[in-house]
VOGU-3710 file (C-alpha; in Angstrom, 3 decimals, decimal comma):
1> xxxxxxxxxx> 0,000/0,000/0,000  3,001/2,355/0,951  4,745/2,063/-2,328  1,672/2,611/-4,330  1,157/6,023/-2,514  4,955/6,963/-3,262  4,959/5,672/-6,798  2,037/8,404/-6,779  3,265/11,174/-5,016  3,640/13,515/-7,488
11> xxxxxxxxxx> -0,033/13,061/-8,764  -0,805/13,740/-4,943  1,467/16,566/-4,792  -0,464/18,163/-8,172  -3,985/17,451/-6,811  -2,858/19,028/-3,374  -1,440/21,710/-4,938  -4,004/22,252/-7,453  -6,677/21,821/-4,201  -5,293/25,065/-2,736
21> xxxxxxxxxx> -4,962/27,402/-6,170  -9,016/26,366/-6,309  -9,400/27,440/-2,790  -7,329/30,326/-3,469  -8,753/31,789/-6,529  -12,827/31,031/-5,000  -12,121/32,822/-1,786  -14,492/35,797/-1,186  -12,966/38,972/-2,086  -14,644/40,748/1,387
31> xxxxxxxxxx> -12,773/37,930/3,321  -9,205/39,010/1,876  -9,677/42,512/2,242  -8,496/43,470/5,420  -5,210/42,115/4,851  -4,998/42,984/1,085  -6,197/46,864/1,850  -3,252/48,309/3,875  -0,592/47,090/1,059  -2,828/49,264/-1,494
41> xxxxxxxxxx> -2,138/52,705/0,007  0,531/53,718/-1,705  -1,050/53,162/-4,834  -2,806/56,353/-6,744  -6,088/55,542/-6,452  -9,056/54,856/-4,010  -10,664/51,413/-3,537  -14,459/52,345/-2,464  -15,775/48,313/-2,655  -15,094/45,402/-3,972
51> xxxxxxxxxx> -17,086/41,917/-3,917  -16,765/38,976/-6,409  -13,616/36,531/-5,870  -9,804/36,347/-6,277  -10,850/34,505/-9,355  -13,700/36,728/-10,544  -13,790/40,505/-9,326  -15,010/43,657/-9,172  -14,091/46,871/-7,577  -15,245/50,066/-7,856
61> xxxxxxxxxx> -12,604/52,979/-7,348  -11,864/56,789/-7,789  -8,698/58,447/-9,045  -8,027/61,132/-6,338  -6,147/63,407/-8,993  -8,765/62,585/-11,790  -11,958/63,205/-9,916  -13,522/64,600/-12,807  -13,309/60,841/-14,048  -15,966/59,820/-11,208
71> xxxxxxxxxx> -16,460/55,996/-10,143  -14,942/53,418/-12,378  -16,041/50,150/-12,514  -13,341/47,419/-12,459  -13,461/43,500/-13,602  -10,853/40,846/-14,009  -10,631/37,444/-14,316  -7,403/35,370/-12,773  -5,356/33,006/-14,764  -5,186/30,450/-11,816
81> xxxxxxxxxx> -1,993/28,812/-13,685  -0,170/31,778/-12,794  -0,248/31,373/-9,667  2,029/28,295/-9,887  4,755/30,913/-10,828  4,430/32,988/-8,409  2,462/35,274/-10,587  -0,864/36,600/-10,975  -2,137/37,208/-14,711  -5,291/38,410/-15,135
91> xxxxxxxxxx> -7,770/40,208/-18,137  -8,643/43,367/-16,489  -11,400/46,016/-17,963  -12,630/49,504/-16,387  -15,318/51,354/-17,311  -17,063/54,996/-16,787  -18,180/58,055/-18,298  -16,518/58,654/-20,965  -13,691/56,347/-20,621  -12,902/52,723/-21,044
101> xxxxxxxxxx> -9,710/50,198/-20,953  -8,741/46,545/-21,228  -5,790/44,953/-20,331  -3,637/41,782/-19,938  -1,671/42,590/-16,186  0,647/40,146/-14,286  1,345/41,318/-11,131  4,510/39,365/-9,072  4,704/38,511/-5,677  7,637/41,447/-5,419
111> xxxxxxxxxx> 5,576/44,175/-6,409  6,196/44,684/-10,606  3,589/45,299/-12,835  3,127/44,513/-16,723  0,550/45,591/-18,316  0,451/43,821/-22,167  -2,251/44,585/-24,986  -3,645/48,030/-23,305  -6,676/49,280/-25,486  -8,157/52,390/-23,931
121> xxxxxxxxxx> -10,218/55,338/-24,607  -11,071/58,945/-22,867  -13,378/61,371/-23,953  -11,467/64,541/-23,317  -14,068/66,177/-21,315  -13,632/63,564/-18,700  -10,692/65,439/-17,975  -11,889/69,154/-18,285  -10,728/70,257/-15,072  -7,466/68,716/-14,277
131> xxxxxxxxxx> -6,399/70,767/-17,809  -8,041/73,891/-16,562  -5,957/73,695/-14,094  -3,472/74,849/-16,532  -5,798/76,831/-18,287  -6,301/74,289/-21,325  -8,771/73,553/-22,656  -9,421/70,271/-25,030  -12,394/69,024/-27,092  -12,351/65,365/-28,929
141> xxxxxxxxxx> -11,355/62,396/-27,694  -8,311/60,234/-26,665  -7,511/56,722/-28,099  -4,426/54,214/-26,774  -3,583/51,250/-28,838  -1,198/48,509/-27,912  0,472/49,935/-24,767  2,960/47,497/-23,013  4,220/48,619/-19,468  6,425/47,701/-16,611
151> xxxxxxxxxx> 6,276/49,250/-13,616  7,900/48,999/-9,757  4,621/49,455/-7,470  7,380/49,733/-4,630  9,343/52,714/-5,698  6,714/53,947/-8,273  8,546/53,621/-11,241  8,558/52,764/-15,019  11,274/50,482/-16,565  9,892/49,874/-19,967
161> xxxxxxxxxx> 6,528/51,739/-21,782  5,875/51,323/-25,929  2,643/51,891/-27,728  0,325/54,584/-29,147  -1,944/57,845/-28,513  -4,233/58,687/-31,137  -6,096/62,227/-30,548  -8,965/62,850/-32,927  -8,624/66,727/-33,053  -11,327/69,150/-32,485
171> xxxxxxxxxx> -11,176/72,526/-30,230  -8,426/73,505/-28,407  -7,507/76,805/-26,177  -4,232/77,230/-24,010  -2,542/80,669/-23,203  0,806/81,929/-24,527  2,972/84,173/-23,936  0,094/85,229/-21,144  -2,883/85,542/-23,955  -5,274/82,726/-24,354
181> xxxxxxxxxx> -5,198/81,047/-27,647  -8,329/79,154/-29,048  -8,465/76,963/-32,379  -8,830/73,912/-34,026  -6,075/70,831/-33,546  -5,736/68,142/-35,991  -5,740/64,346/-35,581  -2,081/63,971/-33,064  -0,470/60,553/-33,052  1,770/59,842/-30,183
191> xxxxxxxxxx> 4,360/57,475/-29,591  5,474/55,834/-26,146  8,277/55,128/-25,852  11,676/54,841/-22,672  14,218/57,519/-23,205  16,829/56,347/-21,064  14,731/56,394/-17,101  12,683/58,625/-18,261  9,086/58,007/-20,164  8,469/60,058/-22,950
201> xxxxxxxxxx> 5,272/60,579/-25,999  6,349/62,969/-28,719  2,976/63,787/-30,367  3,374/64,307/-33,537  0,947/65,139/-37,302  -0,351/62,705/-39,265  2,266/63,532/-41,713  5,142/63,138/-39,114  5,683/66,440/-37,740  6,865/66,815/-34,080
211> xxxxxxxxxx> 4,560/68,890/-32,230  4,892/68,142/-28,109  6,547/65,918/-26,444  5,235/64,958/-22,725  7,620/63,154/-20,080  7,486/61,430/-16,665  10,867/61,272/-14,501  11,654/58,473/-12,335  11,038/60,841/-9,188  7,503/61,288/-10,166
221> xxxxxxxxxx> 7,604/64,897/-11,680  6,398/64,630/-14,924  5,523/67,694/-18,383  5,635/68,623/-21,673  7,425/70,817/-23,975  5,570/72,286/-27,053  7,114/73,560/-30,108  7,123/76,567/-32,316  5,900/73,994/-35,222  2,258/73,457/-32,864
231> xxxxxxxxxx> 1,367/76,997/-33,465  2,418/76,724/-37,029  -0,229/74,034/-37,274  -2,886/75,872/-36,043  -2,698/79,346/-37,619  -1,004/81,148/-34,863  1,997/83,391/-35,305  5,189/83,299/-33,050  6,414/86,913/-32,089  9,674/86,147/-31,724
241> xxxxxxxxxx> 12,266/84,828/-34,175  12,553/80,860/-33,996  12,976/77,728/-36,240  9,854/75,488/-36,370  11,758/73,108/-33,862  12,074/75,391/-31,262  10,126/74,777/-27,760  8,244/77,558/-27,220  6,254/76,599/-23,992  7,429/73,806/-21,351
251> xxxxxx> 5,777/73,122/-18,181  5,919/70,921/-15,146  4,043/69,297/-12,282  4,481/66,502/-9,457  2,229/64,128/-11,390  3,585/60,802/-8,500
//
């Protein structure tokens, strides 16, 4: 009897082990959360509920710097055979007014983050008043395609980025040189890309002309520099001498 249980160990072994990734991934979500909440504050957003399981969730949260954005809703399904690397993969999706994303996200044990096959989109008036903060103003809409991220959660930083930002166009105002500006933007494509720590999107026409390029630092502080070219585009005139490559306008804020 003995050596038939050790010539099966290692089918015992895999049932036991696949026993407690079932358990695992079917545990109530509200039975978790007490532990799981308090290694969540650092992260830049605010969990209001969540109910589901580990397997299949859903969470509803707020982005304190986006409040404009309201309450998201947030799904995901686990890939329980992650879990047997010490990973968790999951298919993610938010939704709320005016903006939507999906994603593929493994999260590791150690705190890194990659996000793979990112498809998102914003409606630009979701985000009216973080911009007129800086007194811009944007009409249209926003549209990511095939972002791939890594990220520390620990120290808050990015170590890779790629993909694309597609902005439709539509009505624009921004001041310069003190005097507010208003006019129509074309259709921007932006690229994502690592420039050496630092994350960068140069935004650029549909005919390849650089226009702005935005940028996030690795100790959180994050802006954009706009070029004499951007005004060219929209029918505005530059006072002072310049090449169409010169920045113009650059700005900055604590965006982590």
């Amino acid at each position: 009897m003995f050596k038939a249980i050790w010539a099966a160990r290692w089918y015992v072994l895999l049932g036991f082990f696949t026993f407690l990734i079932i358990l695992v991934v079917n545990t109530p979500l509200h039975f978790v959360w007490r532990w799981v909440e308090p290694s969540l504050a650092r992260l830049p957003v605010k969990i209001e509920q969540v109910n589901g399981t580990l397997w299949r969730g859903h969470v509803r949260l707020q982005i304190p710097q986006l409040r404009s954005l309201g309450t998201l809703d947030g799904v995901w399904q686990l890939h329980p055979a992650s879990l047997l690397s010490g990973n968790a993969a999951l298919g993610l999706a938010v939704d709320g007014e005016g903006v939507r994303l999906k994603s593929d996200v493994t999260v590791s044990a150690a705190g890194h983050v990659a996000l793979e096959n990112t498809q998102g989109f914003l409606e630009a008036a979701s985000i009216a008043p973080l911009l007129r903060r800086n007194q811009v103003t944007v009409a249209g809409h926003f549209e990511l395609n095939n972002l791939a991220l890594n990220a520390d959660l620990n120290s808050r930083q990015l170590s890779g980025v790629q993909g694309q930002l597609i902005y439709s166009g539509g009505d624009v105002g921004f001041p310069v040189d003190r005097k507010p500006v208003n006019a129509t933007m074309p259709m921007l494509i932006g690229q994502l890309a690592m420039e050496g720590d630092k994350a960068v999107i140069n935004f650029t026409t549909t005919e390849g002309q650089q226009l702005i390029q935005g940028y996030l630092q690795p100790d959180g502080w994050g802006g954009a520099a706009i070029r004499r070219r951007f005004l060219d585009v929209l029918g505005q005139k530059w006072p002072v001498q310049s090449t169409e490559d010169t920045v113009i306008f650059e700005v900055s804020h604590k965006v982590l």
